[in-house]
C-alpha positions as a Markdown table, in Angstrom:
| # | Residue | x | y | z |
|---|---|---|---|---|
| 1 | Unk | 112.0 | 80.0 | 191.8 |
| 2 | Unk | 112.1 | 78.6 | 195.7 |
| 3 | Unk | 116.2 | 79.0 | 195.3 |
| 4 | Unk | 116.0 | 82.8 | 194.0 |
| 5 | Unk | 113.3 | 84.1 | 196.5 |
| 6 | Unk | 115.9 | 82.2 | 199.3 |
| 7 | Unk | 118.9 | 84.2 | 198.0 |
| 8 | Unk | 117.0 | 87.2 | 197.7 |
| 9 | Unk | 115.9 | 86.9 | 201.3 |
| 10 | Unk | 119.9 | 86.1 | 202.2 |
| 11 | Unk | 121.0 | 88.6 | 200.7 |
| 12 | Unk | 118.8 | 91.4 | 202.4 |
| 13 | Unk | 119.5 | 89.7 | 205.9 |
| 14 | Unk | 123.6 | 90.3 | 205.2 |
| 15 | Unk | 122.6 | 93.3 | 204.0 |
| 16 | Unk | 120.9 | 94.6 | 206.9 |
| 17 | Unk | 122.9 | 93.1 | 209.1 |
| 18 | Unk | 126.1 | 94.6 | 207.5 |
| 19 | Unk | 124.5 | 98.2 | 208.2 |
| 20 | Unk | 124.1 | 97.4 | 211.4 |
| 21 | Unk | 127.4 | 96.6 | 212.3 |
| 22 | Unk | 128.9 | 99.4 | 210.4 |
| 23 | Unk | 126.8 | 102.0 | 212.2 |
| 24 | Unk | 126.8 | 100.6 | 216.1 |
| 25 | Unk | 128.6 | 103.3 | 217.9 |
| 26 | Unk | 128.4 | 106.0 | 215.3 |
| 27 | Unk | 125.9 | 109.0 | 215.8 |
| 28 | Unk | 125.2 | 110.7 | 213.1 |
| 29 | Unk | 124.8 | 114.5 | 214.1 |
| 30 | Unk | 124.3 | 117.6 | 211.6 |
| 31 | Unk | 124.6 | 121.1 | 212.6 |
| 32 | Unk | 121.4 | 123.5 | 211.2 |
| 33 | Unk | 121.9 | 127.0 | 210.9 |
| 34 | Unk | 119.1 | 129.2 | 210.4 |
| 35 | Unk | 119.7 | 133.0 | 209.7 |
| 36 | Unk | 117.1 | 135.0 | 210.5 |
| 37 | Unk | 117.4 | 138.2 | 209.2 |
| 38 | Unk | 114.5 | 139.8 | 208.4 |
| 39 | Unk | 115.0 | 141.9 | 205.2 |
| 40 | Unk | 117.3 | 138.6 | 203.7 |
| 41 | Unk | 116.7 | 134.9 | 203.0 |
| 42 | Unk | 119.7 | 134.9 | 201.4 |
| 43 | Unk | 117.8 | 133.3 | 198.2 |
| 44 | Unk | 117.5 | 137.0 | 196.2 |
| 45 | Unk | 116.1 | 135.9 | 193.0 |
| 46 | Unk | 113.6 | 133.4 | 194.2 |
| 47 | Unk | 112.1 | 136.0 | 197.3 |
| 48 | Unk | 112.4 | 139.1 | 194.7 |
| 49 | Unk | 110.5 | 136.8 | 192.0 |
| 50 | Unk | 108.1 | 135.1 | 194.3 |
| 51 | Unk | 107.3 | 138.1 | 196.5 |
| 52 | Unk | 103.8 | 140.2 | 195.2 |
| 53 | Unk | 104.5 | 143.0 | 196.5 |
| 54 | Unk | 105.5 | 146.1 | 194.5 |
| 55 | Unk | 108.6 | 146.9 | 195.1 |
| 56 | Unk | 109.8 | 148.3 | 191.8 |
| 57 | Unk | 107.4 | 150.3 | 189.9 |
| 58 | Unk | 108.6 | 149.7 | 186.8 |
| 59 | Unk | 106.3 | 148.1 | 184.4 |
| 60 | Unk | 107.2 | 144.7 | 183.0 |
| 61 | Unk | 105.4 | 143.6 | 179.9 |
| 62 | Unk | 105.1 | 139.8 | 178.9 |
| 63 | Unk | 103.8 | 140.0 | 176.0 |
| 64 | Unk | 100.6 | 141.1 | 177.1 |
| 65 | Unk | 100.3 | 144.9 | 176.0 |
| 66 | Unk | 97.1 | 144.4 | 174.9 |
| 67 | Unk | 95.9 | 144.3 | 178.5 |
| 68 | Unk | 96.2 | 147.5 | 178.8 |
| 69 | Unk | 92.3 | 147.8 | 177.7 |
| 70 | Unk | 91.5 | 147.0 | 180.6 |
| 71 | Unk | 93.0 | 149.5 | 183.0 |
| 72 | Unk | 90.8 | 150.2 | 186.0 |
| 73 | Unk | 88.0 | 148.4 | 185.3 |
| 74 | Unk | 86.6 | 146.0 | 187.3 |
| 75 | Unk | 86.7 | 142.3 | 186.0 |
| 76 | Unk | 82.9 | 141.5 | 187.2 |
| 77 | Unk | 82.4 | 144.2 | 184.1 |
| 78 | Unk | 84.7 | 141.8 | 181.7 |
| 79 | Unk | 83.2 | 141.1 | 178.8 |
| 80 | Unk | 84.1 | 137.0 | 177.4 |
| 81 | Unk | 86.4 | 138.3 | 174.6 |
| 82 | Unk | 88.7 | 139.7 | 177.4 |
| 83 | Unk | 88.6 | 137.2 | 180.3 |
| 84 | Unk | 89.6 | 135.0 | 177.0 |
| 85 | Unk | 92.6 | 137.2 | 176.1 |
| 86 | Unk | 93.9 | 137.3 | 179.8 |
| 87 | Unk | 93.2 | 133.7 | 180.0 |
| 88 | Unk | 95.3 | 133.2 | 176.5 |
| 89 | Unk | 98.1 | 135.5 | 178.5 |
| 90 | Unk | 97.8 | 133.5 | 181.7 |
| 91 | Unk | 97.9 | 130.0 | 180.0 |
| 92 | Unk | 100.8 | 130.5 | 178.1 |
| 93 | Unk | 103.6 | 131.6 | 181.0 |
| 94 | Unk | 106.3 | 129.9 | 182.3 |
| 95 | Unk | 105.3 | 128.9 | 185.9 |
| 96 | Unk | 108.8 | 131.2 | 186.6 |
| 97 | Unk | 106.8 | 133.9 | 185.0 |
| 98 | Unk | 103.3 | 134.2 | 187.0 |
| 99 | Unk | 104.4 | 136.2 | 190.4 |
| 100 | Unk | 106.1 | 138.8 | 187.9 |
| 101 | Unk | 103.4 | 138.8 | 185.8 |
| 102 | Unk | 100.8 | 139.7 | 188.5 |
| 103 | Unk | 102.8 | 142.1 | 190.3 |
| 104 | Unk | 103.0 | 143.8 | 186.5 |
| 105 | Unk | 99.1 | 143.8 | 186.2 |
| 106 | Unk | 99.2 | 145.4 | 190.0 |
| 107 | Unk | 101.5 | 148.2 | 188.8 |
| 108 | Unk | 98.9 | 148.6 | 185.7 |
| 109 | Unk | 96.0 | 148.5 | 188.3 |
| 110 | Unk | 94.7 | 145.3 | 185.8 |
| 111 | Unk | 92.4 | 143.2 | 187.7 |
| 112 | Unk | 92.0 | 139.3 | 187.0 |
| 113 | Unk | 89.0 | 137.1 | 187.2 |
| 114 | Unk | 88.4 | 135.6 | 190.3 |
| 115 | Unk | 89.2 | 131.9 | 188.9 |
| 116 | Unk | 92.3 | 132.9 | 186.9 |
| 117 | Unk | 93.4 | 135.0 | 190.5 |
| 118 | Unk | 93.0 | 131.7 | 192.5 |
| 119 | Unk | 95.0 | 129.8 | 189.9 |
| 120 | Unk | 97.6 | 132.3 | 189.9 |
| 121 | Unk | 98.1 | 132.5 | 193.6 |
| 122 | Unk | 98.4 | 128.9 | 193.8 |
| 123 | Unk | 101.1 | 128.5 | 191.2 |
| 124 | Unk | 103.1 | 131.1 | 193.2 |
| 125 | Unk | 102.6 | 129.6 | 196.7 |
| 126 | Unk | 103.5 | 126.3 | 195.2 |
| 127 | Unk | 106.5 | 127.4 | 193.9 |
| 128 | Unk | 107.3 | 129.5 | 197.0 |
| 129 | Unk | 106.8 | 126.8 | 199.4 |
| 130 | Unk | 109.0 | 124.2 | 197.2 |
| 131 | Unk | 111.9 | 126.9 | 197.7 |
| 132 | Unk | 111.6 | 126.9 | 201.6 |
């Protein structure tokens, strides 16, 4: 056991030394460029699918027609049956799916429960800060 904790140990000092030597004298230098234009990241399908604001008014149904009830009502006035079928809606999207999906309820003036809004925002920041 001694003998293979030894080699171990030998090994990783020629290892590390080995490095060593083959980087002395070489800098390792990598040019960023950043463009900063304002109306394009240059990433089209993840800013046009990750952005919530409405920028096509074209309605965009997933699945969810029967959301429709609730058009322009407020979601304090919600009755359990419908925060269950938006919740039965919101549970079963693709992850890909939820910035499109709200921005669909926007253009359908839909409005979500507070907790299912919260979870929704959070799923698209995540995703929109894992592209950046």
């Amino acid at each position: 056991m001694l003998f293979l904790i030894l080699l171990f140990l030998a090994f990783t000092l020629i290892l590390i030394i080995s490095t060593l030597i083959a980087r002395r004298g070489k800098t390792e230098s990598s040019e960023v460029v950043i463009q900063e234009n304002s109306e394009c990241c240059g990433a089209h399908e993840v800013c046009e699918n990750e952005n919530l604001q409405v920028v096509n008014p074209n309605i965009e149904y997933f699945d969810d027609e029967e959301l429709d009830e609730l058009i322009n009502k407020k979601s304090l006035n919600y009755t359990t049956e419908q925060i269950k079928m938006i919740e039965d809606v919101f549970y079963t999207l693709r992850e890909e799916d939820v910035a499109g999906w709200l921005k669909s309820l926007q253009i359908r003036n839909i409005e979500l429960p507070t907790h299912i809004k919260e979870e929704a925002l959070l799923i698209v920041g995540e995703r929109r800060n894992a592209t950046i």
